[in-house]
C-alpha positions as CSV (number, residue, x, y, z in Angstrom):
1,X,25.6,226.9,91.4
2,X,28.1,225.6,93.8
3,X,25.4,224.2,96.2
4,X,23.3,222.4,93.4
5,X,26.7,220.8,92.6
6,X,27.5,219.8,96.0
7,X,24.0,218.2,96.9
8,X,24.2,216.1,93.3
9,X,27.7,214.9,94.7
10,X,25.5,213.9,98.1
11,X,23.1,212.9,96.7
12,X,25.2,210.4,95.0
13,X,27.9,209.7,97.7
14,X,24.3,208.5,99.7
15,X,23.1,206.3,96.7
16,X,26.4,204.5,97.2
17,X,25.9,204.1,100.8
18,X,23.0,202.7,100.1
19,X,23.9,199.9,97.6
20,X,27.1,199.0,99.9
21,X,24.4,198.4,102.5
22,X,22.2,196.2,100.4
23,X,24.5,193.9,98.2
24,X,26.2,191.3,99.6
25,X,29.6,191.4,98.1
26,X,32.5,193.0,100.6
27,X,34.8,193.3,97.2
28,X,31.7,195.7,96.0
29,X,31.8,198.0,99.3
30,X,35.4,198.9,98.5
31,X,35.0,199.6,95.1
32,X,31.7,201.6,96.1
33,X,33.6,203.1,99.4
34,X,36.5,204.3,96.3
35,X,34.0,205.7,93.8
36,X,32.3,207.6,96.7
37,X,36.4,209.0,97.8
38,X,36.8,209.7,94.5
39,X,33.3,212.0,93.7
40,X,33.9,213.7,97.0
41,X,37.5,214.7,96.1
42,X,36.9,215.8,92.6
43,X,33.7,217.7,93.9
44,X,35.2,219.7,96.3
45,X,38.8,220.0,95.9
46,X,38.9,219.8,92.0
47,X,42.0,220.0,90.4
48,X,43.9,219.4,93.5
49,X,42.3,215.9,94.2
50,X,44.7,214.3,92.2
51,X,46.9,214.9,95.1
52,X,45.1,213.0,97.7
53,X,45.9,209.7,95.0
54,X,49.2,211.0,95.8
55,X,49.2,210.7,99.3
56,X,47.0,208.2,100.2
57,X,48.6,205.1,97.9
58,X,51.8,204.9,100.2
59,X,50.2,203.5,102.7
60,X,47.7,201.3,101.2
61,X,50.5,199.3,99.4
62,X,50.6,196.6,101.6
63,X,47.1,195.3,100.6
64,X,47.5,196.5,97.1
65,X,46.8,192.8,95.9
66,X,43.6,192.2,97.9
67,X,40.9,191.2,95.2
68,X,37.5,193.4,95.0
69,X,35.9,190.8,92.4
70,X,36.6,188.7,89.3
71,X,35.2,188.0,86.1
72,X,36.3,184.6,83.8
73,X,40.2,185.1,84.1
74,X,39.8,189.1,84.7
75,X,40.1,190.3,88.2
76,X,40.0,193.8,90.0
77,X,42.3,194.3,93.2
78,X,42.3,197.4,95.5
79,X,45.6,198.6,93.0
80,X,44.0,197.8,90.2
81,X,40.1,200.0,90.9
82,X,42.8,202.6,92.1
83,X,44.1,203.0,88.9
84,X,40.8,203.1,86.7
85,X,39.5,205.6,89.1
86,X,42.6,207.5,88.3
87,X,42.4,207.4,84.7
88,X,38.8,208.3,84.8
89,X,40.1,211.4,86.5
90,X,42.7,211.7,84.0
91,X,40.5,211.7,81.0
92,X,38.4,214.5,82.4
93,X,41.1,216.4,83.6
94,X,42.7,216.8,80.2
95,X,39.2,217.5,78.5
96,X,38.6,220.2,80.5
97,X,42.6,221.4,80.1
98,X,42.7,220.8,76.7
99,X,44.1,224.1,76.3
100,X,47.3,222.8,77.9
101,X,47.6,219.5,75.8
102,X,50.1,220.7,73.4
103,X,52.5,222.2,76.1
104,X,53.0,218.5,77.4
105,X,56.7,217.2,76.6
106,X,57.3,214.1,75.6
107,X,53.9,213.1,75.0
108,X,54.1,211.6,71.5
109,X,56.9,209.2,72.5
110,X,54.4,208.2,75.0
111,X,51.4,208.0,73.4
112,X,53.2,205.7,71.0
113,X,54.4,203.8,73.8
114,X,51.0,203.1,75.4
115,X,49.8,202.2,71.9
116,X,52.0,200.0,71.4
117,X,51.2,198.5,74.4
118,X,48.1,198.0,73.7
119,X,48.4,196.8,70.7
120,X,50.1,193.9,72.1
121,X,46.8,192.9,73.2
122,X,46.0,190.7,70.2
123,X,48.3,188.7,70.3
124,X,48.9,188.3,74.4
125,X,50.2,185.8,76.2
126,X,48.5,187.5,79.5
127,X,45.6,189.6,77.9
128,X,44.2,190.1,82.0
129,X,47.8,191.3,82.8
130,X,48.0,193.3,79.2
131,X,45.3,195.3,80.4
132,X,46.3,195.9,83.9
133,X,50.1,196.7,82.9
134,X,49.2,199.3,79.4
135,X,46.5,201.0,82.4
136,X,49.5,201.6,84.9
137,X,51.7,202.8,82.3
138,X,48.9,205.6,81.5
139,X,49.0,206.5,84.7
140,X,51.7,207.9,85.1
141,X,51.8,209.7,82.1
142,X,48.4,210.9,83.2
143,X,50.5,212.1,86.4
144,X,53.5,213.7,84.6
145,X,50.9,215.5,82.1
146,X,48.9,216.8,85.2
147,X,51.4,217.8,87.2
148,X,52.8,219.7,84.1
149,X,49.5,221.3,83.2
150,X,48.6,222.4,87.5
151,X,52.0,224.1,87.5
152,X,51.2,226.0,83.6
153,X,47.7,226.6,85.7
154,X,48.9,227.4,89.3
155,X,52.8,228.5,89.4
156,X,54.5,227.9,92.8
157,X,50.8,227.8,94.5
158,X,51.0,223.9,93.5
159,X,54.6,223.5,93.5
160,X,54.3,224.3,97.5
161,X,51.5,221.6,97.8
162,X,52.3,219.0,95.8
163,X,55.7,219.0,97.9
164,X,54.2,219.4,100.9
165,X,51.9,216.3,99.9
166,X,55.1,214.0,99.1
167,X,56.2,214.6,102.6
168,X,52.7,213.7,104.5
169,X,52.6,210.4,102.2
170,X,55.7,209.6,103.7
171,X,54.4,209.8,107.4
172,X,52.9,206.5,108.1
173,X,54.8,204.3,105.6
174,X,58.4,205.7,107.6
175,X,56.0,205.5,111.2
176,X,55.8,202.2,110.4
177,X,58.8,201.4,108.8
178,X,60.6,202.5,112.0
179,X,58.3,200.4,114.3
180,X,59.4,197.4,112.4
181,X,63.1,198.5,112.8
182,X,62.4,198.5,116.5
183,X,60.5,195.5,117.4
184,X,62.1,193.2,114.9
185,X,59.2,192.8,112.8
186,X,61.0,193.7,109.4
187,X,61.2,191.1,106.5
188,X,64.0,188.7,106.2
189,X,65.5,188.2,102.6
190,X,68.3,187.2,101.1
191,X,69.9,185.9,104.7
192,X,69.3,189.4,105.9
193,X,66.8,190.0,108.6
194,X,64.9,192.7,109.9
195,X,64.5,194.5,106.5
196,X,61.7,197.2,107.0
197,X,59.5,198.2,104.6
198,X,56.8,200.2,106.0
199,X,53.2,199.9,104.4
200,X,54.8,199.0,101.2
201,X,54.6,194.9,100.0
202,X,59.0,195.0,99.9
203,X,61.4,196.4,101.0
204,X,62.9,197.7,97.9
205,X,60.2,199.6,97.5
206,X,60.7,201.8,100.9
207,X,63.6,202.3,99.5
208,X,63.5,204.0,96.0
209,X,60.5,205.6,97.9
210,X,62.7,207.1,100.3
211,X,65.6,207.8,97.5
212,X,62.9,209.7,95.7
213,X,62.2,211.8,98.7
214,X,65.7,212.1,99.4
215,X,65.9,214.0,96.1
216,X,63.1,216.2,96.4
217,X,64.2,217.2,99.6
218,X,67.3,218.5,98.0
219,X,65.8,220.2,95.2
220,X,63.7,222.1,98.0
221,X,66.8,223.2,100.1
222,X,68.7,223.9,96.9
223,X,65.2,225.9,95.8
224,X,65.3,227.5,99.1
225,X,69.4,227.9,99.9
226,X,68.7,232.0,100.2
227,X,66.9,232.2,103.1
228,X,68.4,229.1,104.3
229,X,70.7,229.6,107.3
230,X,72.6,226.5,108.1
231,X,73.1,227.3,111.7
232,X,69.6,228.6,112.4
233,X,67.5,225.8,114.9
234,X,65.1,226.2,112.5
235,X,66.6,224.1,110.4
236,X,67.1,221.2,112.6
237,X,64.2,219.4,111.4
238,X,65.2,219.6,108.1
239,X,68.6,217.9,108.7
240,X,66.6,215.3,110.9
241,X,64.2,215.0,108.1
242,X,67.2,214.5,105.4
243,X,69.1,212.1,108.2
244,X,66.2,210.2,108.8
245,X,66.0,209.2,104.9
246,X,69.4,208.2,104.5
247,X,68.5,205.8,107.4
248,X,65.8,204.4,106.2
249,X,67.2,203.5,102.5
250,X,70.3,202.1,104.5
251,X,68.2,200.0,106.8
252,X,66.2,198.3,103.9
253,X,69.5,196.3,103.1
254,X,68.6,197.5,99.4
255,X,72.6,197.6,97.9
256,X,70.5,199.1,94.0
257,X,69.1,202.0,96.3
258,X,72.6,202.4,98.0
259,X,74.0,203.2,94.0
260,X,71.0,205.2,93.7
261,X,71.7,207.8,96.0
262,X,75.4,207.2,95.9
263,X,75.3,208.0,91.9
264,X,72.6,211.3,93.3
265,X,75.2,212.4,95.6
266,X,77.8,212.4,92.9
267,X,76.0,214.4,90.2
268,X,75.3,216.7,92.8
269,X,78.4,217.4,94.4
270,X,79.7,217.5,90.9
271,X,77.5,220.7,90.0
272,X,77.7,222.4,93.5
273,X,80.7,221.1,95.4
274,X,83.3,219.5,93.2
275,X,86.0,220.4,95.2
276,X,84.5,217.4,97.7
277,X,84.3,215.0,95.3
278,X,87.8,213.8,95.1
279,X,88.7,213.4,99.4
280,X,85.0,211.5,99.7
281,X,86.3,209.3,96.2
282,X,89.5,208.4,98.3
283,X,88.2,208.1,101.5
284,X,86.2,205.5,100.2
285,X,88.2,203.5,98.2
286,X,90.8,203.8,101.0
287,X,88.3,202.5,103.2
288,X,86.8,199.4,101.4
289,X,90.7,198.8,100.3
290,X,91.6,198.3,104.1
291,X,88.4,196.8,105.5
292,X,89.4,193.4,104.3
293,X,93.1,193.2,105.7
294,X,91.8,194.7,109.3
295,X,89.1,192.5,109.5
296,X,91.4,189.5,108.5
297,X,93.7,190.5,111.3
298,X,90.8,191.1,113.8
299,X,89.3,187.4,112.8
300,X,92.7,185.5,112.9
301,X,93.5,187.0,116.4
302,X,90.9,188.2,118.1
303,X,88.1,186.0,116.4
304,X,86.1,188.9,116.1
305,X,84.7,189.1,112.3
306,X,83.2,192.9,111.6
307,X,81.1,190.7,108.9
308,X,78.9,189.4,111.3
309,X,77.2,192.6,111.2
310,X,74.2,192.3,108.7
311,X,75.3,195.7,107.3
312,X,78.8,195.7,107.2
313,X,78.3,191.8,105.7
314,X,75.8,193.6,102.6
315,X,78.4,195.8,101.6
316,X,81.2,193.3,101.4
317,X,80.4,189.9,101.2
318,X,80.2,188.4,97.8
319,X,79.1,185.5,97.2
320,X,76.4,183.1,95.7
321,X,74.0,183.1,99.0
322,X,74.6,186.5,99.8
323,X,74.8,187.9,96.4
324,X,72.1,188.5,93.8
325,X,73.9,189.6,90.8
326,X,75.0,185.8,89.7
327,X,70.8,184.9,90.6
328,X,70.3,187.9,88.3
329,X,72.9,186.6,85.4
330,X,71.4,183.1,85.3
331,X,68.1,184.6,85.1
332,X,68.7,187.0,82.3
333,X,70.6,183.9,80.5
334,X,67.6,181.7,80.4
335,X,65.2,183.7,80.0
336,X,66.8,185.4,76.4
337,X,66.5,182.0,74.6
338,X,62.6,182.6,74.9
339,X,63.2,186.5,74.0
340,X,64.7,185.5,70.7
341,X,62.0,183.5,70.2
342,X,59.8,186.8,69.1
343,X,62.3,189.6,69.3
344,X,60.2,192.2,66.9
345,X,56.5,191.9,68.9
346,X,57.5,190.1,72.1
347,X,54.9,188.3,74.2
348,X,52.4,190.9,74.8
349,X,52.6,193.8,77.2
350,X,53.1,192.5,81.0
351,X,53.0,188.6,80.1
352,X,56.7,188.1,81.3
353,X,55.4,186.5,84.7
354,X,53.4,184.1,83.0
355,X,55.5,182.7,80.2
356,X,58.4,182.4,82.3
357,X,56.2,180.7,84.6
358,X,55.2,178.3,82.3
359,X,58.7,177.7,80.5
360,X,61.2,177.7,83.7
361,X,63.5,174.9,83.7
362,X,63.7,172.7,87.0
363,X,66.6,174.8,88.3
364,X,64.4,178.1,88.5
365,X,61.5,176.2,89.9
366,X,62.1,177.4,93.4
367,X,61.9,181.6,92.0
368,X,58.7,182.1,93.5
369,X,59.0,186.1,92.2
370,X,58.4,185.2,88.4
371,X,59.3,188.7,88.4
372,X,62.2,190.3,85.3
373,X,63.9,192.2,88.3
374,X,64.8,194.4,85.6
375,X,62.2,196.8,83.6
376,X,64.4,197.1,80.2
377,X,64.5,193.1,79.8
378,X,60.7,192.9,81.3
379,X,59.9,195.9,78.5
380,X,62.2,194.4,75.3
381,X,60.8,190.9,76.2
382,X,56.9,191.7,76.6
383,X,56.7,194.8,73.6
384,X,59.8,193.3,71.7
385,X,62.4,195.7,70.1
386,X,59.8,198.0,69.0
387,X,58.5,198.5,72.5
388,X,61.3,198.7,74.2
389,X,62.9,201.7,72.0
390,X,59.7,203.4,71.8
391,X,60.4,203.1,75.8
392,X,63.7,204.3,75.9
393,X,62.5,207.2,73.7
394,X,61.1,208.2,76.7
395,X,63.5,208.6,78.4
396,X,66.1,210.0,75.8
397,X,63.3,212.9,74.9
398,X,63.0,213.6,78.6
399,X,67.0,213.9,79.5
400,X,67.9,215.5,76.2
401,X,65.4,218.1,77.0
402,X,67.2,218.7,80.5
403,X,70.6,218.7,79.3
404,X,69.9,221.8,77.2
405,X,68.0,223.5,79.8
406,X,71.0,223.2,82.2
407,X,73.7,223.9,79.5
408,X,71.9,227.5,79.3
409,X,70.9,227.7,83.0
410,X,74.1,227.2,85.1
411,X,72.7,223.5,85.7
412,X,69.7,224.5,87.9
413,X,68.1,221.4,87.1
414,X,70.5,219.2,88.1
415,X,68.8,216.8,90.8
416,X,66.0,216.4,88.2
417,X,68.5,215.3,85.8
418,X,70.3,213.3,88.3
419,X,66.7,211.8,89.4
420,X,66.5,210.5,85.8
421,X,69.9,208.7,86.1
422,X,69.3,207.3,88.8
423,X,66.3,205.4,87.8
424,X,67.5,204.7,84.7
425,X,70.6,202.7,87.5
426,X,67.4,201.4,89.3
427,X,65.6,199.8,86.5
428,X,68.7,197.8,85.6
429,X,67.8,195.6,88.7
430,X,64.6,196.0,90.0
431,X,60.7,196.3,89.2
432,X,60.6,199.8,89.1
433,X,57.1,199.9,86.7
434,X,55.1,197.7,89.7
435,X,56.6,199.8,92.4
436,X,53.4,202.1,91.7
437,X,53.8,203.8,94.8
438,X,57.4,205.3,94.2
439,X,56.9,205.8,90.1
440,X,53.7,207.8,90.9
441,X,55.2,210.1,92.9
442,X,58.5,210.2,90.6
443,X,57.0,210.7,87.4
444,X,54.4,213.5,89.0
445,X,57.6,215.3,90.6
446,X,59.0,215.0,86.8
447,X,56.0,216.6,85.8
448,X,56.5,219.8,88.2
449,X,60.5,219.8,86.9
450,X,59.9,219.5,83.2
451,X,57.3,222.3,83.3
452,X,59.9,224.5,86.0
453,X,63.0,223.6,84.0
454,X,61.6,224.5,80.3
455,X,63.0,226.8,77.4
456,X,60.2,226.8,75.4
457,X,58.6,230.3,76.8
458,X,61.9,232.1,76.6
């Protein structure tokens, strides 16, 4: 049986090779090279070939935008066949695990989320990008669903791999990452230079990506504390691993990420070591307190300013070059005129780069980004009130559940619930829905935690 199956999944893998060979179209050989991926994985690894979309789309990011082929105004790029392929998988996955459907959490606020979504689709400003955006939202409930249903299926046997997967993603975008660091070769934004970003397409993105992995490295030393020595050698590259993280999300120059893991760090300590909270609250306070009168008196006498350094200068410097948060004011302030416009419906799922393209006044002509910079205005504005609390419901459904799970369990779930604030921080000033990378892996590691951290078997 097995060998009929696996010479019909060769037989077809060669058919492909085949018509890459005779069309003429380069876009075509990558879509044909991903099909052919995708039939081997799901042949021969089955359930577990979700995980190898895991791994792998790190460190394609870079060229996520590179265009396989177009039709009229639709177009298909490398993220975009990625993401079909994945639903495909999805949709067959849950037919044959139908079983498991009605264990899912959250799924109905969800499901009327994506429908929403799509319903937008009449009415559009963007139907191209309606369809592209309501397809990435499936996705990753499609991951959090899996991920739910292979632990129900598999126990800790996928618990162990799908962590063990996070960390080999995270190979060659940090590789790289650190080469930039080194040679200079990082971006340079916002007056600050040498900002790596590994294979990702912005910094910001390393960063949540590393916060993310920051977390889950927690949750598996906090998983593992018993046979955890802190002074064993074996250990080392554990505390490297977590040290090397911290680095990387400082060296991005991303201040959101810097709350991010500042906020993790003190919903942590505030379940496990409260008793550090208070001196590290001080310290820092006390510190930022007397930066500015040292470095006045290092500056006026020595003419040595500690702000020269591009770090020291991100933490403290405010102003309208080096700060975004007035760029961010003026663009939520012009862009809510057109919100009001259609409050209810809004402008059709992912049309906010396009209409604000098309209505920006002279002063915004320079934003090049056309981007929200923050998912709850991008949400309200493009699915209107209705979208955006079906959205937040999400999220409410998701926390709510946690909160009673750690109110009877000692708190056990605590980074998962700290992961969920923390994003909820992050969407307040970033893209977090097109950082596709990170949110895959997040909302697949939610997955694993809501099905871990459940009461509804006991």
């Amino acid at each position: 049986m097995h060998h009929s199956k696996h010479s019909t999944t060769l037989f077809i893998l060669g058919a492909l090779a085949v018509a890459s060979i005779i069309n003429p179209n380069s876009g075509l050989d990558i879509l044909f090279l991903l099909l052919g991926i995708y039939i081997f994985l799901q042949s021969f690894f089955g359930d577990f070939a979700i995980l190898a979309f895991l791994i792998a789309r790190p460190a394609i990011d870079f060229w996520r935008d590179y265009n396989i082929f177009s039709w009229q105004n639709y177009s298909i790029n490398i993220n975009a066949a990625i993401s079909l392929i994945l639903f495909a998988w999805a949709v067959i996955f849950f037919i044959r695990n139908r079983d498991y459907w009605h264990k899912i959490p959250t799924k109905l606020p969800w499901i009327l989320f994506l429908i929403w979504c799509a319903f937008t689709f009449l009415y559009s400003f963007d139907r191209p990008s309606t369809i592209q955006e309501t397809l990435k939202a499936s996705n990753l409930f499609a991951l959090f669903a899996i991920s739910f249903v292979l632990y129900q299926k598999y126990k800790k046997g996928f618990t162990k791999k799908l962590f063990v997967s996070f960390f080999i993603s995270a190979i060659i975008p940090l590789t790289v990452a650190f080469y930039q660091f080194f040679t200079g070769t990082g971006m340079r934004i916002d007056y600050i230079g040498n900002r790596i970003y590994g294979t990702f397409a912005h910094p910001n993105i390393l960063a949540t990506f590393a916060l993310l992995l920051f977390m889950v490295l927690v949750e598996w030393i906090k998983e593992n504390i018993n046979k955890f020595s802190a002074r064993s050698k074996e250990n080392y590259p554990i505390y490297a691993g977590g040290g090397l993280l911290f680095l990387t999300i400082i060296l991005t120059y991303t201040r959101i990420a810097w709350i991010g893991l500042a906020l993790f760090i003190f919903l942590f300590l505030l379940i496990y070591h409260s008793e550090w909270l208070g001196k590290i609250i001080v310290a820092v306070l006390l510190s930022y307190a007397l930066f500015f009168p040292i470095n006045s008196i290092l500056t006026n006498n020595f003419n040595y300013n500690l702000q020269r350094y591009q770090l020291i200068a991100r933490l403290t410097t405010r102003s309208e070059d080096a700060d975004s948060i007035q760029w961010r004011t003026n663009l939520i302030e012009r862009v809510m005129p057109l919100f009001w416009r259609k409050p209810i419906f809004g402008y059709g799922y992912g049309s906010f780069a396009k209409v604000w393209d098309e209505n920006k006044s002279l002063a915004n002509l320079w934003d090049t980004t056309s981007e929200a910079h923050n998912d709850y205005l991008k949400v309200g504005f493009e699915s209107g009130f209705i979208g955006l609390g079906l959205y937040l419901t999400i999220f409410l459904s998701l926390f709510l559940r946690q909160i009673k799970f750690g109110v009877y369990k000692d708190w056990k779930n605590i980074v998962f619930i700290a992961s969920i604030c923390v994003y909820l921080i992050l969407n307040l000033s970033d893209n977090m829905l097109h950082h596709t990378p990170m949110i895959w892996w997040m909302w697949a590691m939610w997955g694993l935690w809501s099905a871990q951290y459940s009461l509804d078997d006991k």
